[in-house]
GUTORVO-52877 format. One line per field, with one value per residue: y, x, z of N, C-alpha, C, CB in turn; residue in three letters. Coordinates in steps of 0.1 Angstrom, whole numbers. Glycine has a CB too. Example, Ala and Ser with C-alpha at 12.3 -4.5 7.8 and 13.67 -1.06 7.14 Angstrom:
<atoms>
nv: [-57_-22]
nu: [132_128]
nw: [78_71]
cav: [-45_-11]
cau: [123_137]
caw: [78_71]
cv: [-33_0]
cu: [132_129]
cw: [78_79]
cbv: [-45_-6]
cbu: [113_141]
cbw: [90_57]
aa: [ALA_SER]
</atoms>
This chain:
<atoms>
nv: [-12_19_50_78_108_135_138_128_149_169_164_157_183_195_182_197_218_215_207_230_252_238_240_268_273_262_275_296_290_284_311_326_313_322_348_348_341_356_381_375_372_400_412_409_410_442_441_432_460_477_473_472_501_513_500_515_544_537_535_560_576_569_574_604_612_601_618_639_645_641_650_666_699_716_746_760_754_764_791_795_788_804_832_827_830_858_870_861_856_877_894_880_863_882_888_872_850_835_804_801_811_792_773_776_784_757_739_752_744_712_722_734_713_694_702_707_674_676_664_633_626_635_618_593_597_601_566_558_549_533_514_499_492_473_454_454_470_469_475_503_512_511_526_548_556_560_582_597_601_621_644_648_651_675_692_688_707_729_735_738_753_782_784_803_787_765_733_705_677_683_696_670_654_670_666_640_636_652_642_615_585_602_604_579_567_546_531_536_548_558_572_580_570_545_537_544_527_500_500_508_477_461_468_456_429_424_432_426_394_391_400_397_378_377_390_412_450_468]
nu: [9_6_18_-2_17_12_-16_-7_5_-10_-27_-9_-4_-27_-34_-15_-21_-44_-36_-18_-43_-49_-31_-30_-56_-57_-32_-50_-67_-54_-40_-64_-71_-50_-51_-76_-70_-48_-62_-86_-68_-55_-80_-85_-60_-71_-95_-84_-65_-84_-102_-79_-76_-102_-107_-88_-93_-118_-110_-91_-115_-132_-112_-114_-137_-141_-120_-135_-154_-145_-150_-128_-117_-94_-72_-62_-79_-106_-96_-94_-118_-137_-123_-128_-159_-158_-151_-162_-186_-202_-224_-246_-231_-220_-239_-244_-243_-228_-240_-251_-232_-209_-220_-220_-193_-182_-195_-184_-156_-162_-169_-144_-130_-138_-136_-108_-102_-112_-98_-97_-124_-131_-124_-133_-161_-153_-146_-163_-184_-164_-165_-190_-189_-169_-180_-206_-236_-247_-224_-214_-235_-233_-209_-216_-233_-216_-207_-227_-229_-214_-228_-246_-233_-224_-243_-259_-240_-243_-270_-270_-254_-261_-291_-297_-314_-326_-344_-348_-347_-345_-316_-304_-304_-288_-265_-258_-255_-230_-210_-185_-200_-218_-246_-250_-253_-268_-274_-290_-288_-263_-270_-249_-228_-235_-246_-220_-201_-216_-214_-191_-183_-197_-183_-158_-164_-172_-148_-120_-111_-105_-79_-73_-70_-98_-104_-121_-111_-99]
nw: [0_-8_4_15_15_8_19_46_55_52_71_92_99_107_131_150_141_160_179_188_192_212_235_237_243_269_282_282_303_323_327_332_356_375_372_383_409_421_417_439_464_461_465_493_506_505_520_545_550_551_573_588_588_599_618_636_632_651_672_678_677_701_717_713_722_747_757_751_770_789_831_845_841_824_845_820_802_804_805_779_769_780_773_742_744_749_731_708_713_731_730_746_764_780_796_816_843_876_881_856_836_845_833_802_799_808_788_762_764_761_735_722_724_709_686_684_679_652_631_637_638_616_595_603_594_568_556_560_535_520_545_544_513_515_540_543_553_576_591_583_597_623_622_619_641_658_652_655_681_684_676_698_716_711_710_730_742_732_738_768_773_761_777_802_826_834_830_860_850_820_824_832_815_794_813_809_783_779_801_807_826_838_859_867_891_912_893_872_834_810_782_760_770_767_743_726_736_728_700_694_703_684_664_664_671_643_624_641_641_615_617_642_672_677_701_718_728_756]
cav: [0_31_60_94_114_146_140_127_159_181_153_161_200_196_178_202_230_213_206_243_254_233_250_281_271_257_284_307_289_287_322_332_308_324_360_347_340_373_390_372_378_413_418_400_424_455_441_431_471_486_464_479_517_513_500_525_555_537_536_572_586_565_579_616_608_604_632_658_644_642_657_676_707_726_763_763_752_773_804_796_789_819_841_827_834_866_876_857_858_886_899_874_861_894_887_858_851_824_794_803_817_783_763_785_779_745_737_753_734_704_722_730_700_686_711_700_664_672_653_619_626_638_602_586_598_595_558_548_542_517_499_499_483_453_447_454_480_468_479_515_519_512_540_566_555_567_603_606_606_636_654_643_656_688_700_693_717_744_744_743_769_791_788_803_782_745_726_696_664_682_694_658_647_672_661_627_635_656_636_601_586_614_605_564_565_539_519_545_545_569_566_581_556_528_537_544_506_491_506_498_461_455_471_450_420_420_434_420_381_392_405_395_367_380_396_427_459_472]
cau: [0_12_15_-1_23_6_-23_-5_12_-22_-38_-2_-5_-40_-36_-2_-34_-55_-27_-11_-53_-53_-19_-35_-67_-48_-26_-56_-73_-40_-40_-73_-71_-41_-58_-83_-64_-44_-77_-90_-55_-55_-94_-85_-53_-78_-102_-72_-59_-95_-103_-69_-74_-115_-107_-78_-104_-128_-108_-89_-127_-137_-106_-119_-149_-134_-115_-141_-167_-139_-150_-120_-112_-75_-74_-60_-90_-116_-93_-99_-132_-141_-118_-135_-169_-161_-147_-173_-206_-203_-236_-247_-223_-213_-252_-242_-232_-227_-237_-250_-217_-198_-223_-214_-175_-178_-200_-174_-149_-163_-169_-133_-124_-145_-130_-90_-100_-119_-97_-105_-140_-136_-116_-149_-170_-147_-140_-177_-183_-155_-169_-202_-185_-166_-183_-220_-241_-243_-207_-218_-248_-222_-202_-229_-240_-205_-207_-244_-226_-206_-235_-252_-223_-222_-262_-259_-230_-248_-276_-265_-246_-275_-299_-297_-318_-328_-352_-336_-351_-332_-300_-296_-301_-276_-253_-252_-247_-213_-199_-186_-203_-229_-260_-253_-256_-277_-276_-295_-280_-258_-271_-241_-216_-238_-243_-209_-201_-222_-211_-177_-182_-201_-173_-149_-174_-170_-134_-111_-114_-97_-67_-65_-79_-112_-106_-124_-100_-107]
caw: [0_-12_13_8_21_13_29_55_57_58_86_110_102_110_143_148_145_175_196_192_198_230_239_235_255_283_288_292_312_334_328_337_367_381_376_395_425_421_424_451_474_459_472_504_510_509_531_556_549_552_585_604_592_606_639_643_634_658_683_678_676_710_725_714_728_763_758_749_780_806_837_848_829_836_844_806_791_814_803_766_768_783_764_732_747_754_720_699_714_742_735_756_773_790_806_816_859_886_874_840_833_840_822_793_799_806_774_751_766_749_720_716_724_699_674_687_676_642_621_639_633_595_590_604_579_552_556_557_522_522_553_535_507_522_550_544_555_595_596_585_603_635_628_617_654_667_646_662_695_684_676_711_730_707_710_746_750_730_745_785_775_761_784_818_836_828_845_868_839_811_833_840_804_790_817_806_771_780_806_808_836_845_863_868_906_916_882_860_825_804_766_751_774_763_728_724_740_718_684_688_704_670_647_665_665_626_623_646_640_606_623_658_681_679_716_722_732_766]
cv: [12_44_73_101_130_148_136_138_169_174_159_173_200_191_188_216_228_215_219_252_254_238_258_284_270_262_297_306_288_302_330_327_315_341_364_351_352_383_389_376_394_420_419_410_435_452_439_451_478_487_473_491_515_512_515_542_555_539_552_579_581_573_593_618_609_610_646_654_636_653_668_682_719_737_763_768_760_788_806_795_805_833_839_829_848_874_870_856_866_892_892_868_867_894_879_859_840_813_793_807_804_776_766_780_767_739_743_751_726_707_724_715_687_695_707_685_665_667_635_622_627_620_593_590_596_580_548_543_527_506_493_487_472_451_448_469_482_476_492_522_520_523_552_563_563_583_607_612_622_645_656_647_674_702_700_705_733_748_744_754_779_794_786_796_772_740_709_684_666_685_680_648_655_665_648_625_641_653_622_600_592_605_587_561_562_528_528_542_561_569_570_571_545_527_533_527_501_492_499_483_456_455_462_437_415_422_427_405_382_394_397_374_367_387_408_438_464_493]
cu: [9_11_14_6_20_-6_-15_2_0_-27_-24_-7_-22_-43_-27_-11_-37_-44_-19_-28_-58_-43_-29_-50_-64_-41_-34_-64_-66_-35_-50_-73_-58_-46_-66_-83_-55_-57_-84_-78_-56_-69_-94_-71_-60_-82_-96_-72_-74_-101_-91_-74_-89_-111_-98_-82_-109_-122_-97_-103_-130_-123_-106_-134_-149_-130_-125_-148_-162_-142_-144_-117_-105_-80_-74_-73_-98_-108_-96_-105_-138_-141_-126_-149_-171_-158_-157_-182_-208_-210_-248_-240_-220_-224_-250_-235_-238_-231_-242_-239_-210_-204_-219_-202_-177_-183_-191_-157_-147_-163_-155_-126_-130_-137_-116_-94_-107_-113_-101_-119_-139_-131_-127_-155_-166_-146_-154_-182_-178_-158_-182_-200_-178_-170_-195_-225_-246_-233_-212_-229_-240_-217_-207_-233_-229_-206_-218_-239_-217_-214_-245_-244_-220_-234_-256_-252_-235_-260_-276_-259_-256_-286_-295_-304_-326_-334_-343_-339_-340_-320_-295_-293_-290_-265_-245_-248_-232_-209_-195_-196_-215_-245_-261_-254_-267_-283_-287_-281_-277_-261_-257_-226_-219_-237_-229_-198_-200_-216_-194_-175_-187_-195_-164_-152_-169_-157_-122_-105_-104_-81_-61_-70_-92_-119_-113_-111_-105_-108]
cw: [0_1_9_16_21_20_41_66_65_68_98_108_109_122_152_154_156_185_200_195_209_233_244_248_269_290_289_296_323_337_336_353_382_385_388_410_428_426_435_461_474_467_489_513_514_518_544_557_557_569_595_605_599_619_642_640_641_672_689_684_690_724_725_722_745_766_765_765_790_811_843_837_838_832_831_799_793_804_787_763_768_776_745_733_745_738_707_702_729_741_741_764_785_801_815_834_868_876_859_831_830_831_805_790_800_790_760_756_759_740_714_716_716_685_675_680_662_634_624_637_619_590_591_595_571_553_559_543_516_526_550_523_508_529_547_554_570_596_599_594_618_639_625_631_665_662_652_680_696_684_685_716_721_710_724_753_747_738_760_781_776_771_801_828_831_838_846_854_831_813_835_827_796_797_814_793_773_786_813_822_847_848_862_881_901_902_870_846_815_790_763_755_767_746_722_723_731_703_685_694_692_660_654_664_649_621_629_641_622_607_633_659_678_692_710_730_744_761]
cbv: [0_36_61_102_111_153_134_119_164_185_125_161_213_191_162_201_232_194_192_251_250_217_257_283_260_250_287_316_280_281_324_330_294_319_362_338_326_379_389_357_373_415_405_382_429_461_433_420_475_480_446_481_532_502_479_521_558_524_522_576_584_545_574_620_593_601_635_665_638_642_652_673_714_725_773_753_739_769_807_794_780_821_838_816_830_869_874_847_837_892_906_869_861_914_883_852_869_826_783_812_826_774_762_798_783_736_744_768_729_699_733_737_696_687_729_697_655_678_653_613_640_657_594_589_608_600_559_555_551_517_501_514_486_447_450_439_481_452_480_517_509_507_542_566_536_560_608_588_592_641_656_631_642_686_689_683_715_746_742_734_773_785_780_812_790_733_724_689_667_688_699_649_643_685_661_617_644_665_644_592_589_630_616_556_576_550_502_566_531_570_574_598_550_521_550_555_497_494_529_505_454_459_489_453_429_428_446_421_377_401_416_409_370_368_399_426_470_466]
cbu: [-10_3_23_-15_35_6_-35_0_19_-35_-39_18_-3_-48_-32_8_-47_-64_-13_2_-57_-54_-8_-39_-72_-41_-15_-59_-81_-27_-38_-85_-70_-28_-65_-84_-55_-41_-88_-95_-38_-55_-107_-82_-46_-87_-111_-53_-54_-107_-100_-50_-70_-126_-93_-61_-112_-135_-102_-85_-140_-139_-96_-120_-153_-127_-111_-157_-181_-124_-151_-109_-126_-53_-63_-55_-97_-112_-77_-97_-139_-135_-101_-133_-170_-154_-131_-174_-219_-196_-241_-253_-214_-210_-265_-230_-234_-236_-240_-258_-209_-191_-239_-213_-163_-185_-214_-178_-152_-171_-178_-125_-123_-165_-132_-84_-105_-127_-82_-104_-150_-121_-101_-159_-175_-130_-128_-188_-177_-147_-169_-204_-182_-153_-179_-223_-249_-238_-193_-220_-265_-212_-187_-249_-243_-187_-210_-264_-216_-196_-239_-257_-202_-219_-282_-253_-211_-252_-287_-253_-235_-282_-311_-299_-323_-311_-376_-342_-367_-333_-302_-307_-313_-275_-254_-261_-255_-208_-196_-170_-194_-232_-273_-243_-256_-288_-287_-297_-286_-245_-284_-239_-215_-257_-246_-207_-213_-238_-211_-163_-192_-209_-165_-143_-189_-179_-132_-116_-136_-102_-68_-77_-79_-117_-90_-138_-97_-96]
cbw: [12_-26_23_5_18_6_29_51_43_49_83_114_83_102_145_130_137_178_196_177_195_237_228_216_255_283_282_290_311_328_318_329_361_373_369_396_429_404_417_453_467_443_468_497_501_501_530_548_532_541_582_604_577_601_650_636_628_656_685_664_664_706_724_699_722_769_743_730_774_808_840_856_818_829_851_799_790_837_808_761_780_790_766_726_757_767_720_693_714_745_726_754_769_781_800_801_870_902_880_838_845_849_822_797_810_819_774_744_773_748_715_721_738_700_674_709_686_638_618_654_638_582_602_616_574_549_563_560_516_529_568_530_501_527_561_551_546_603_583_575_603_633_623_602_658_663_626_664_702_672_666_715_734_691_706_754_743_715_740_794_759_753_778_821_845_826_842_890_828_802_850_853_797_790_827_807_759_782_813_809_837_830_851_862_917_923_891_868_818_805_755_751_790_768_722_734_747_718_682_693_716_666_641_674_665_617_626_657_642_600_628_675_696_677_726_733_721_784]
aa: [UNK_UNK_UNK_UNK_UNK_UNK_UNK_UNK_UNK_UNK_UNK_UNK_UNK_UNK_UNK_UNK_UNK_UNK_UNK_UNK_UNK_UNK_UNK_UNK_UNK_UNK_UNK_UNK_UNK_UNK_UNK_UNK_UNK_UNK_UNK_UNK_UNK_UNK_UNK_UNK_UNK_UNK_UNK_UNK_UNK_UNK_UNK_UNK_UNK_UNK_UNK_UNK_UNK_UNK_UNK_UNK_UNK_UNK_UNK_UNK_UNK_UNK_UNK_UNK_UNK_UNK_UNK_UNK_UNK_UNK_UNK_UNK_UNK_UNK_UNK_UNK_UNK_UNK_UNK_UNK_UNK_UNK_UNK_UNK_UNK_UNK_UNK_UNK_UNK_UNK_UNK_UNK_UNK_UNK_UNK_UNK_UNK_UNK_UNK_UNK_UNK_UNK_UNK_UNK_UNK_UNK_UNK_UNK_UNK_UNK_UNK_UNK_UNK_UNK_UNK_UNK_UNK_UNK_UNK_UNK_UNK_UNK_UNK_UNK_UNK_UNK_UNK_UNK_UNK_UNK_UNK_UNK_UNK_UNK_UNK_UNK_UNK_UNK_UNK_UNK_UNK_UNK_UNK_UNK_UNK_UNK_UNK_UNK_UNK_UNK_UNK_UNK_UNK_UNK_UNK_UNK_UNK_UNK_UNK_UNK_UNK_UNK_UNK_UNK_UNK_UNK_UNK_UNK_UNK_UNK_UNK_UNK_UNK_UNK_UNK_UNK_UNK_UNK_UNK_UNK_UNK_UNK_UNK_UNK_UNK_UNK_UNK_UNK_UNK_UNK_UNK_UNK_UNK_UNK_UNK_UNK_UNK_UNK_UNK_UNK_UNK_UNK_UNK_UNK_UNK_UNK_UNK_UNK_UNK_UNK_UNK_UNK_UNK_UNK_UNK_UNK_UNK_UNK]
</atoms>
């Protein structure tokens, strides 16, 4: 039997085709497969990245938080309250005597001291979006729960300040918004301590366990 050697020729080039086809397949499905896992690591990096800078906002902001609605306030502060009272809103102020006066100074106390920390607060807001997008929208609602406490310790301060005379109910509920602690004799409760609690046991809840142990931070 005779051998056709040019078909034989077009039948290899023609298997020569498949098998440099399957090449070609194979190396991009080895290709795409490897993208894959690039992308996942790469995804998996962010949310590692996104996870440290959140806690380390949450817990900057939780440590402004303590700051502003610590009880003791140094001569300093008292002298620069005052002095900014007297030079920005001294047509009332200057009315202003005995204890309507300190409520006044003490209340923009906090407020500077809410204005000294506003980059940890602006970092909170900024960095919600983010936690929104890798973590889900629990995350966010968390730390919109921590920014509400800023503006629960900021009202309180304006209006003690403002008004000269406060009946004892809402005296006791401003007090608890501005200062840790305020008005828990006898087991009563502080909303802005507990809130505050709660918000970040739940961002650490869902963050940590990526990082750490899964311990809570005291």
């Amino acid at each position: 039997m005779q051998i056709d050697w040019a078909a034989t020729g077009n039948w290899m080039q023609a298997w020569a085709g498949f098998a440099q086809a399957g090449a070609i397949v194979f190396v991009a499905y080895k290709g795409s497969d490897a993208f894959n896992i690039w992308r996942k690591q790469a995804i998996a990096g962010r949310r590692l990245d996104t996870a440290e800078h959140i806690l380390d906002v949450v817990y900057r902001v939780r440590r402004s938080l303590k700051h502003v609605r610590e009880g003791y306030m140094g001569n300093a502060e008292l002298i620069r309250a005052e002095t900014h009272l007297k030079l920005e809103q001294s047509d009332w102020f200057d009315e202003l005597n005995g204890q309507a006066r300190q409520r006044a100074i003490s209340g923009q106390v906090a407020l500077n001291r809410l204005a000294d920390d506003q980059r940890e607060w602006d970092e909170l807001w900024a960095v919600m979006p983010k936690a929104r997008s890798f973590f889900g929208s629990s995350l966010e609602v968390q730390l919109q729960n921590l920014w509400r406490q800023r503006g629960t310790v900021a009202a309180a301060a304006q209006v003690r300040a403002a008004y000269s005379i406060l009946e004892e109910d809402v005296a006791a509920k401003l007090g608890r918004a501005l200062w840790t602690g305020y008005g828990t004799a006898g087991g009563a409760k502080n909303e802005v301590d507990e809130d505050t609690a709660e918000a970040c046991h739940e961002i650490e809840r869902v963050l940590r366990p990526l990082l750490f142990d899964g311990n809570s931070i005291s």
